[in-house]
TORLUM-82568 format. One line per 8 residues: for each residue x, y, z of C-alpha. Coordinates in steps of 0.2 Angstrom, whole numbers, padded with zeros to 4 digits. Layout:
TORLUM-82568
X:Y:Z  ... $
//
This chain:
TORLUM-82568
0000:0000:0000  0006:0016:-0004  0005:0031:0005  -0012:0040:-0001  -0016:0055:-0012  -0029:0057:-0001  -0033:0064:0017  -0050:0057:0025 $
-0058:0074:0034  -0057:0072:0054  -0074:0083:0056  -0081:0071:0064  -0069:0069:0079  -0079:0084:0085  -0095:0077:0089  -0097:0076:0105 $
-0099:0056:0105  -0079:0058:0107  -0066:0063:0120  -0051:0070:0120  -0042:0054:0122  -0052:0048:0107  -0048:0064:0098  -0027:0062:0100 $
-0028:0043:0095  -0035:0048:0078  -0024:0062:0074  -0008:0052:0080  -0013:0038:0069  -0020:0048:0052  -0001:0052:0048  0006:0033:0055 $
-0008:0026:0042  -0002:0035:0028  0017:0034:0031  0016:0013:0030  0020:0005:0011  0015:-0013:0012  0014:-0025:-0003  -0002:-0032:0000 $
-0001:-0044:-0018  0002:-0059:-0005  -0014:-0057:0006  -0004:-0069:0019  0012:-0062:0019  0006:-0043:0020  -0006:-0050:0035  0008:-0054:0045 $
0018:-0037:0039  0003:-0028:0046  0002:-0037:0062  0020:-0033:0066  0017:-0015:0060  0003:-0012:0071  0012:-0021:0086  0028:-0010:0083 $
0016:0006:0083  0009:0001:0098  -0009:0001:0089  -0012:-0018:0093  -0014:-0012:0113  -0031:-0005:0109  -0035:-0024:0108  -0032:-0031:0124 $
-0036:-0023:0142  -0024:-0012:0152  -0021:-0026:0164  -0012:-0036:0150  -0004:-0023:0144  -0016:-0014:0133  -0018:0005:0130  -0033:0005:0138 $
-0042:0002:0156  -0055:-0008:0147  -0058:-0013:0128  -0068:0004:0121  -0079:0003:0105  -0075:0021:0103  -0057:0019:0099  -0060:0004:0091 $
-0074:0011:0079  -0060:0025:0076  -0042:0014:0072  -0054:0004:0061  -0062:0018:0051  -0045:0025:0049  -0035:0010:0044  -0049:0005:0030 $
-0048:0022:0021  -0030:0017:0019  -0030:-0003:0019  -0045:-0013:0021  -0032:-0027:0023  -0024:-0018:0036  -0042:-0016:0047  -0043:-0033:0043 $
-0027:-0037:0054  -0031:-0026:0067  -0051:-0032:0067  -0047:-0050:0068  -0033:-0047:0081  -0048:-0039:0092  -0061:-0050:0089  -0050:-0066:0090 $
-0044:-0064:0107  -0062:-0055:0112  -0067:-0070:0123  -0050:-0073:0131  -0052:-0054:0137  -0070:-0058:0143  -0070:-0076:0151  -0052:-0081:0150 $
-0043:-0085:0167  -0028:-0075:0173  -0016:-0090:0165  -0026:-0089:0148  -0027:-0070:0148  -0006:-0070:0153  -0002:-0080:0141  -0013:-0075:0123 $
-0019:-0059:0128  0001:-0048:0129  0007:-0058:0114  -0008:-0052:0104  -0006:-0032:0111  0011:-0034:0105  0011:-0043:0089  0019:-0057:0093 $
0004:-0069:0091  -0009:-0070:0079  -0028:-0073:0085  -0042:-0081:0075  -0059:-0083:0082  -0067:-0101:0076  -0087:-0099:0073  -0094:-0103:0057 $
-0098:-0122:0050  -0101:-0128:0034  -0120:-0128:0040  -0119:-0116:0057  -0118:-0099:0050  -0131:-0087:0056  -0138:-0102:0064  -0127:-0105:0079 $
-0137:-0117:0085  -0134:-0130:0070  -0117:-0131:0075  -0109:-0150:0072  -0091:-0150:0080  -0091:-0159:0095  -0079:-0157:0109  -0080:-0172:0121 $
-0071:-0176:0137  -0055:-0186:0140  -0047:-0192:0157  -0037:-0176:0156  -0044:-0163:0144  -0056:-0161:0128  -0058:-0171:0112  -0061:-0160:0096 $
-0070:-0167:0080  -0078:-0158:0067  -0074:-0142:0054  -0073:-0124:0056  -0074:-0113:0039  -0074:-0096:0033  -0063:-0092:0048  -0052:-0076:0047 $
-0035:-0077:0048  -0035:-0097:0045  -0020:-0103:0043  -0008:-0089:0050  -0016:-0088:0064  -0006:-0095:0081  -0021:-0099:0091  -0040:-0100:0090 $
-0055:-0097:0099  -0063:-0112:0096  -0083:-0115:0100  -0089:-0132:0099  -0103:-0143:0106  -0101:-0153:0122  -0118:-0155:0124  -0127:-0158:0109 $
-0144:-0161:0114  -0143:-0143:0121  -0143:-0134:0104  -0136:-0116:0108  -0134:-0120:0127  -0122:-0135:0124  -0110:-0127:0118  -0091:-0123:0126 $
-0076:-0108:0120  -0059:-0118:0119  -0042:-0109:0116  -0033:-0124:0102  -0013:-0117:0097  -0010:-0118:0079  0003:-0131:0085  -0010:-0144:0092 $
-0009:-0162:0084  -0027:-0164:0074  -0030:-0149:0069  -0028:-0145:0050  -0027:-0129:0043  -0020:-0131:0027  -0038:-0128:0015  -0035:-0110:0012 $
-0051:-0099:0003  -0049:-0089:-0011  -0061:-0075:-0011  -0065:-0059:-0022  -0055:-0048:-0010  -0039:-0055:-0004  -0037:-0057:0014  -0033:-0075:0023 $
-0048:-0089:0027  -0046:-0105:0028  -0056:-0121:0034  -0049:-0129:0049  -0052:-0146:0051  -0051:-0157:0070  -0046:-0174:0067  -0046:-0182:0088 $
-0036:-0163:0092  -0034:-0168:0110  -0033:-0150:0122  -0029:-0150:0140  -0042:-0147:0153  -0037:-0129:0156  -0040:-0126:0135  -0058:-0123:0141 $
-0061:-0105:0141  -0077:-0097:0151  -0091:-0108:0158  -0096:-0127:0152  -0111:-0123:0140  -0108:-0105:0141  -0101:-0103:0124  -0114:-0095:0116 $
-0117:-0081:0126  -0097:-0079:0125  -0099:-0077:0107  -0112:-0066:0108  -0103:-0056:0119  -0087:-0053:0109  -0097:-0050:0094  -0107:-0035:0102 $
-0090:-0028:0107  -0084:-0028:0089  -0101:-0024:0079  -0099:-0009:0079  -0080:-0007:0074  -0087:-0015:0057  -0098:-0001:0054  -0080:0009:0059 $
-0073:-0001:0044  -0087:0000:0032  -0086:0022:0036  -0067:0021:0030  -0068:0013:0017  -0082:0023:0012  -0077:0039:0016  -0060:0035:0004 $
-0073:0032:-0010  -0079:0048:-0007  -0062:0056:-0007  -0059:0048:-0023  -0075:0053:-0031  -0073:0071:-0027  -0051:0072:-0035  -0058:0064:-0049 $
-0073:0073:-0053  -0060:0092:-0051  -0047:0084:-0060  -0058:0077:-0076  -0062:0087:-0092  -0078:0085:-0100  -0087:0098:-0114  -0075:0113:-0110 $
-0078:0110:-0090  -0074:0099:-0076  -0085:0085:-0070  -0087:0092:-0055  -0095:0107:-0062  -0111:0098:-0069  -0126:0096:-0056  -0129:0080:-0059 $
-0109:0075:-0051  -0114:0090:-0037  -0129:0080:-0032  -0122:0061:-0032  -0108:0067:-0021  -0120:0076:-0009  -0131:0060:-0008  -0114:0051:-0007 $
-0111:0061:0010  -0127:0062:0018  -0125:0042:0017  -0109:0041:0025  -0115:0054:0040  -0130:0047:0041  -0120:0029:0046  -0108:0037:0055 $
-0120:0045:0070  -0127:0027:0071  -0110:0018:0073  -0103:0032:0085  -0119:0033:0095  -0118:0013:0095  -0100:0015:0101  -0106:0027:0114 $
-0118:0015:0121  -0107:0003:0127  -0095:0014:0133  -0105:0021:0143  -0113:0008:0150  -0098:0000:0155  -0090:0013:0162  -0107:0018:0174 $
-0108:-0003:0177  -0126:-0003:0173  -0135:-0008:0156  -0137:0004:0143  -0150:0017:0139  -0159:0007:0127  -0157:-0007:0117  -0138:-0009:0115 $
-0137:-0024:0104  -0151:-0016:0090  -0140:0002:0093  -0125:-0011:0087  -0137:-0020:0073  -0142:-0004:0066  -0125:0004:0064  -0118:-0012:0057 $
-0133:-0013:0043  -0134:0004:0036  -0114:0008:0039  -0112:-0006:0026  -0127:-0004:0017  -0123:0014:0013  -0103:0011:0011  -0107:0001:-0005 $
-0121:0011:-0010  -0106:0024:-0009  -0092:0016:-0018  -0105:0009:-0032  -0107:0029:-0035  -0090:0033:-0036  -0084:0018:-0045  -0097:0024:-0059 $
-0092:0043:-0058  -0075:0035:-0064  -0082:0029:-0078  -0071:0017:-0089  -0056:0019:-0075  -0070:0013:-0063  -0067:-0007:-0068  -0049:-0006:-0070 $
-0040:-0018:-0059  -0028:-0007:-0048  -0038:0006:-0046  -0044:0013:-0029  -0062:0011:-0033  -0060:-0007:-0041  -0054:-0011:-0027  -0067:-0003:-0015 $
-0079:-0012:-0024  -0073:-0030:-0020  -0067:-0026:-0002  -0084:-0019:0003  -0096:-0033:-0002  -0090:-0045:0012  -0093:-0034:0025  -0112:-0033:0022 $
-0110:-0054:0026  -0097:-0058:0041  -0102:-0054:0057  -0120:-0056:0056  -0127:-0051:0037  -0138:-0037:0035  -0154:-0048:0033  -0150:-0055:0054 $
-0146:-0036:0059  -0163:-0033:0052  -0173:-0045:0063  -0162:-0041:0075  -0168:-0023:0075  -0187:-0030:0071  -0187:-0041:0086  -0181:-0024:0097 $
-0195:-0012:0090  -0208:-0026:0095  -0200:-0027:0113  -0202:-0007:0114  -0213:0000:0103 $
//
């Protein structure tokens, strides 16, 4: 990645959803982000560059807790939302590194005991270990429930059988948060988190995925992968409502992501449309341009006061130690459908203001294109946010 032609605008950082804190972060990392020049042609190799990077810069803290050597008292959506829209206007595969290192040690930093938490937790702040968090089945995607690996107990620890796919950082990763059943009559409420090193005998994580947008998946596969008693990680059964938790956490950075990547689009759009001729003016100049870019910013800021009120929410509420003020998971589900939602209605728009120059491979906008249209899946896809959201209004109507 080069450095970018570009600057993202840092209005925002204003609103009052922010703190000062929040305020320094973003404009330490805006010139950090830019500097970096990573060769991103090999999705796995530029992976682990970016890891290292973001340990170096001391960026990876924001994933881990204060008390294992994090930046931070406590993990904050805030900042997380922030580093994320920042690293996708430059590198979508860079948020992808810092994302997965969040979200892959998420449950370790909620449920993990003071060994698991010394011994992942530090590594992953500092680069020197790469997370993955093990969710999605072949046939267990939205429906958690349907999950089919088993984990079953031995005279000293766990048996795992069963496949994991679609998994983030599959493959490089040095451990994974693992879930699997251990109760399988118990549909969601059978099933137990498990911390498997890459290292572990059984476990197989050589069938690598090739999707539109570079960045590394893989299916793992648990052949009798045998872990020690003190792999298991929270409470027996208590997996899903660990998952659940660490996905609230990060929800809302995704809409962070989709708000980068999106406002780059934008910043795009508008250099082109002053730099290119047309009929004795610049595009820019015709209405029609004037009033796609001022659509294309009414989506982004329309997206961006739900993620950082969603952000907001949980901060607050974990910082008073009391639930939020209203429904924090539809807060989450809102900002994660229409920051994505409106990202590629965005970068759709820009791409065709480029015209011909919109489809060539290399371009920023090309590139846009491809890197948005996952985001709109992983994580919950816009159709779960949307009952979700459904199922809250007809809690509180």
């Amino acid at each position: 990645m080069a450095a970018s032609a570009v600057d993202p605008s840092t209005a925002h950082l204003a609103l009052p959803f922010f703190d000062e804190a929040h305020r320094a972060l973003a404009r330490e990392l805006l010139p950090w982000a830019a500097a970096q020049a990573v060769d991103e042609r090999d999705d796995r190799a530029a992976c682990r560059d970016w890891v290292r990077r973001l340990g170096d810069g001391g960026w990876l803290r924001y994933c881990v807790p204060a008390a294992s050597g994090g930046a931070l008292e406590r993990l904050d959506s805030r900042a997380l939302v922030l580093l994320r829209e920042t690293l996708a206007f430059h590198s979508p595969l860079a948020d992808f590194a810092f994302a997965m290192q969040g979200l892959g040690s998420g449950a370790i930093t909620l449920a993990g005991s003071a060994a698991q938490q010394a011994g992942y937790l530090a590594p992953v702040g500092r680069g020197d270990k790469i997370a993955a968090f093990a969710l999605s089945e072949p046939e267990a995607g939205s429906d958690v429930g349907a999950m089919a690996m088993r984990a079953e107990p031995t005279a000293d620890g766990w048996r795992l059988t069963g496949e994991k796919t679609w998994i983030s950082n599959g493959g490089i990763a040095d451990f994974y948060c693992v879930f699997a059943k251990t109760d399988p009559a118990a549909g969601s409420r059978g099933i137990t988190a498990f911390i498997v090193d890459a290292s572990t005998p059984g476990l197989d994580t050589s069938a690598h995925i090739e999707v539109m947008a570079p960045h590394p998946l893989a299916t793992l596969r648990f052949d009798g992968c045998t872990v020690p008693r003190t792999a298991q990680l929270g409470e027996l059964n208590g997996g899903f409502k660990l998952a659940m938790r660490t996905l609230d956490i990060f929800r809302a950075s995704v809409a962070g992501a989709a708000l980068g990547m999106a406002r780059r689009a934008l910043a795009e759009a508008i250099q082109h449309a002053q730099k290119r001729k047309m009929f004795g003016q610049t595009l820019a100049d015709f209405q029609l341009t004037q009033a796609k870019l001022g659509e294309m910013a009414a989506l982004i800021d329309s997206a961006a006061l739900l993620t950082y009120r969603a952000a907001w929410m949980r901060d607050d509420s974990e910082r008073r130690g009391a639930p939020a003020v209203g429904d924090l998971t539809a807060a989450a589900a809102m900002a994660k459908m229409c920051a994505t939602e409106n990202a590629s209605r965005v970068i759709d728009m820009a791409l065709q203001m480029h015209g011909g120059l919109g489809v060539k491979v290399g371009t920023k906008v090309e590139s846009l294109y491809r890197d948005i249209r996952s985001l709109r899946i992983y994580e919950g896809a816009t159709e779960v946010q949307q009952l979700i959201i459904g199922k809250a209004v007809l809690r509180n109507p």
